[in-house]
Structure formats: structure tokens, C-alpha cells
C-alpha positions as CSV (number, residue, x, y, z in Angstrom):
1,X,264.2,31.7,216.2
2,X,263.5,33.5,213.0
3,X,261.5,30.7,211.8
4,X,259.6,30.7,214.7
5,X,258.8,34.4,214.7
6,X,257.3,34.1,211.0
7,X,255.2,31.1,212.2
8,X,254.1,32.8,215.3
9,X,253.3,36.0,213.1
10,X,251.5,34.0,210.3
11,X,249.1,32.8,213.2
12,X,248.4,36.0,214.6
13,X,247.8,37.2,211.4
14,X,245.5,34.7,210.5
15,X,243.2,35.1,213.7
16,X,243.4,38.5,213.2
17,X,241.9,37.7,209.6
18,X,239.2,35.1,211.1
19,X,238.2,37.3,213.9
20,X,237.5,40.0,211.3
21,X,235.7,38.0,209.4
22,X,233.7,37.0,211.7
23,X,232.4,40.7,212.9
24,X,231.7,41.5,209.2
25,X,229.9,38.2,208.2
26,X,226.5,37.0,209.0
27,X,223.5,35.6,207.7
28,X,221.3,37.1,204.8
29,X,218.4,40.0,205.7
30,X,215.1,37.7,205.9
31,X,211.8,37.8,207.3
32,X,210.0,35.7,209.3
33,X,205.8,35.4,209.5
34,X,203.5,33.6,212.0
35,X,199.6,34.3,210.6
36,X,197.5,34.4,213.6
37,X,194.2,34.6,211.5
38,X,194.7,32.5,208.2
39,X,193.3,34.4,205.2
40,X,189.9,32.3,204.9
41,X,188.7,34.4,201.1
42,X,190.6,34.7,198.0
43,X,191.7,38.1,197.9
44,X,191.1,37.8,194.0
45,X,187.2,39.6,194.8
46,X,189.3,42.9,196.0
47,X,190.3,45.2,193.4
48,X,191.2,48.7,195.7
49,X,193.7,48.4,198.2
50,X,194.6,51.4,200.7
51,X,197.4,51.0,203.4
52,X,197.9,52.3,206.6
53,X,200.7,52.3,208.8
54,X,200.7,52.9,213.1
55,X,203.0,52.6,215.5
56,X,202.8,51.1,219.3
57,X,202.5,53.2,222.2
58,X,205.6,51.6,223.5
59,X,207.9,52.3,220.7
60,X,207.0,55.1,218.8
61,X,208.4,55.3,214.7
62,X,209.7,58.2,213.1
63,X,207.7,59.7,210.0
64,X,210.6,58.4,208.5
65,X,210.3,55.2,209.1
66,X,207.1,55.3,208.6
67,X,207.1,56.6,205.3
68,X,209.6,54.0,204.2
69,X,207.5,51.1,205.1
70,X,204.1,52.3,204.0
71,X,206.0,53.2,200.9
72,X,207.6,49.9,200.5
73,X,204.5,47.5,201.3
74,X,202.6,49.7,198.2
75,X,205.2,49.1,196.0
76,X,205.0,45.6,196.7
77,X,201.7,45.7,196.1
78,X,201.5,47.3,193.1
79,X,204.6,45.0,192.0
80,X,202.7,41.7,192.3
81,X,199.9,43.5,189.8
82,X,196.7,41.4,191.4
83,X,194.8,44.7,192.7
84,X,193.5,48.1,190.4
85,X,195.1,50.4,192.8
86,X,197.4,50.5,195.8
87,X,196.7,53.3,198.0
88,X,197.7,54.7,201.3
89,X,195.7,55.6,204.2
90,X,193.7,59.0,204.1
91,X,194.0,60.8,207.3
92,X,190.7,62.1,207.3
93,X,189.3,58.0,207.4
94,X,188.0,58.2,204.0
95,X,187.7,54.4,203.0
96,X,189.4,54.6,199.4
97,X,189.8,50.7,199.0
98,X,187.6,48.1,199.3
99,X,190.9,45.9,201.3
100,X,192.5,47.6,204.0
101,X,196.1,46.7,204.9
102,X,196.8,47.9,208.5
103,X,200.0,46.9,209.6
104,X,201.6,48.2,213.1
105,X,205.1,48.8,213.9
106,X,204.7,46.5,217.4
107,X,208.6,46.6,217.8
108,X,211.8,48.3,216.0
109,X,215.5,47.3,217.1
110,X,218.0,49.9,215.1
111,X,221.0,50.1,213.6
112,X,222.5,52.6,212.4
113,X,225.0,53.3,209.1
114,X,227.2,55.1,211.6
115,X,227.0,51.9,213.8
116,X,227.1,49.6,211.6
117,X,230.4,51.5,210.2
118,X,232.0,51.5,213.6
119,X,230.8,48.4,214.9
120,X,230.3,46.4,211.8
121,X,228.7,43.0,212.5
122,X,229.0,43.5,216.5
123,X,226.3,46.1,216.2
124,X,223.8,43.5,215.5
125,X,220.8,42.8,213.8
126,X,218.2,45.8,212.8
127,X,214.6,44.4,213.2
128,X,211.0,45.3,212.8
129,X,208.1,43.8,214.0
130,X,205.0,43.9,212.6
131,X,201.2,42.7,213.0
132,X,199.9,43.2,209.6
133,X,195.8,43.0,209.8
134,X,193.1,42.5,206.5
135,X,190.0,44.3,207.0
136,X,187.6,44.4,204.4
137,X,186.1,47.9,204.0
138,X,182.8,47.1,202.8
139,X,181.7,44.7,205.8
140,X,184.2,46.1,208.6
141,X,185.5,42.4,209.2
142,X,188.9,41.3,209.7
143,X,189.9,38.7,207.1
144,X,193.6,37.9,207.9
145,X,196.0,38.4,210.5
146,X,199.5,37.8,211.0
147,X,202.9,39.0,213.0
148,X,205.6,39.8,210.2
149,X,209.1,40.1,211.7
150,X,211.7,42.1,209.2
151,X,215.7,41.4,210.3
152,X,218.8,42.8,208.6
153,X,221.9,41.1,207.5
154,X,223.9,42.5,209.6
155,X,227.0,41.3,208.0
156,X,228.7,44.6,206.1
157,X,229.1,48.1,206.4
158,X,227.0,48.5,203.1
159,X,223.8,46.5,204.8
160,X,222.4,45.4,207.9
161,X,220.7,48.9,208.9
162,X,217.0,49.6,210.1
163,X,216.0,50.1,206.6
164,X,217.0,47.2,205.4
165,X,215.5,45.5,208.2
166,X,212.0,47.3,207.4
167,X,212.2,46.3,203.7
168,X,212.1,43.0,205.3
169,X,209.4,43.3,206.8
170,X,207.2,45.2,203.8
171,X,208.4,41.8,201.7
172,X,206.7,39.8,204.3
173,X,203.7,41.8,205.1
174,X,203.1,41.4,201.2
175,X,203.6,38.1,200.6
176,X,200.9,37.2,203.2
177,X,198.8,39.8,201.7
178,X,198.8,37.8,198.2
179,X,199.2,34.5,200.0
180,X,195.5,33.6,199.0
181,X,195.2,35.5,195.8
């Protein structure tokens, strides 16, 4: 019976293990694009770039938020080193670059830290959706369009929040940006 016991112990041990593992894991953050309006000019002829970030009626963003991701699509911008200057949006509707990068927040699933703490990978995947439009300035004409979705890992208690999830999405709404560059 004593061998038995350790046996039946090592097996509930190890699906305690598994099933623990498998809350906590999951795959990598990513992000996902499908261009509606394929960039048809090399964005090489734009030197100014401003960005501006709304939200949709339906699911408002906090300034935060918003903030984060108008923050992060510059700094992607400015990272890739193709334009003169990055900018973002003047509120008055000043046109300060010749390219405008709109992107809308069109939906936002969140997770938390503090859910992600308590829940770890059952609190599920933090994801942003956005549809990222080109206008050039000069001529008022839409040059690109695309719907950029941003998801979190999910996996840890160190990742898979809303900001990693819009990080994701600011990777995404870059990389079409400079698709055609």
C-alpha cells in the first residue's frame, strides 16, 4: 500500500504540475495585419510625419492608453529613421507633416496586472484593434489602409497585459507604415 500511495501521489503531483503549466503558458505577444487599401506610392517622397490617435464610439480608450500608443507608433517611427520628423497630432488641426498616420482604436479587450496575477493565463489574451489610415496632407487623399490587430502573450504574470497587447499593435501599424518605403 505504501508503494502505491507514493505512485498515486507522484501522479497527482505531476497533473498538478501540467495543469499549472498550462494556465501560465501560451503563445508569444504578436500582431496580426490585413491592409484593406495597399500602399500604391513609395512613402520615400514623405519626409514629415504627424500621428494621431481616436478612439470608437463603441469602446471609448483612456488618455492613457492612448498616450501609450500614439507614443509607441512615433517611436517606431522615428526608430526605422526613413522620415525628418515624427510628430503627433495637433489638436488645433494644424497639418505639421506632409504624411498623416491616423490610426483608430476600433476595439480593446483588457487585461489587467492584477488579473493577470490572480488569474495568470486563464485571464486571457489583452488585444487591440486597430484601422491604421495614410493620408497625405498635401492632396487630402488616402494612400493606405489597413486593420492592425495587437494581442498579448498571455502566458506569465510579468506579460500578457493591455499594454503589451497595444505595443503590438504600434509594431504592426509601423511596419505597414514603412511597408513601401
Amino acid at each position: 500500500m505504501n508503494a502505491t500511495y507514493r505512485k498515486q501521489k507522484r501522479f497527482l503531483l505531476l497533473a498538478v504540475l501540467i495543469g499549472t503549466g498550462f494556465c501560465l503558458m501560451s503563445c508569444a505577444a504578436s500582431n496580426q495585419s490585413i491592409v484593406k487599401t495597399p500602399i500604391a506610392t513609395s512613402l520615400s517622397l514623405y519626409k514629415d510625419v504627424m500621428v494621431s490617435v481616436t478612439h470608437a464610439a463603441a469602446n471609448p480608450v483612456d488618455d492613457e492608453e492612448k498616450d501609450m500608443l500614439v507614443k509607441e507608433i512615433c517611436k517606431g517611427l522615428e526608430l526605422t529613421g526613413k522620415f525628418q520628423q515624427v510628430n503627433v497630432s495637433d489638436p488645433s488641426g494644424q497639418k505639421i507633416g506632409e504624411l498623416l498616420v491616423e490610426a483608430e482604436v476600433i476595439n480593446i479587450n483588457r487585461v489587467s496586472r492584477a488579473a493577470r496575477v490572480l488569474a495568470g493565463g486563464l485571464a486571457g489574451l489583452a488585444s487591440v484593434e486597430l484601422q491604421v489610415k495614410l493620408v497625405d496632407q498635401k492632396e487630402n487623399k488616402l494612400i493606405g489602409e489597413t486593420n492592425v490587430t495587437g494581442k498579448s502573450s498571455g502566458g506569465t504574470i510579468f506579460a500578457g497585459t493591455t499594454e503589451e497587447a497595444i505595443k503590438e499593435a504600434a509594431k504592426g501599424a509601423v511596419a505597414f507604415v514603412i511597408s513601401t518605403y
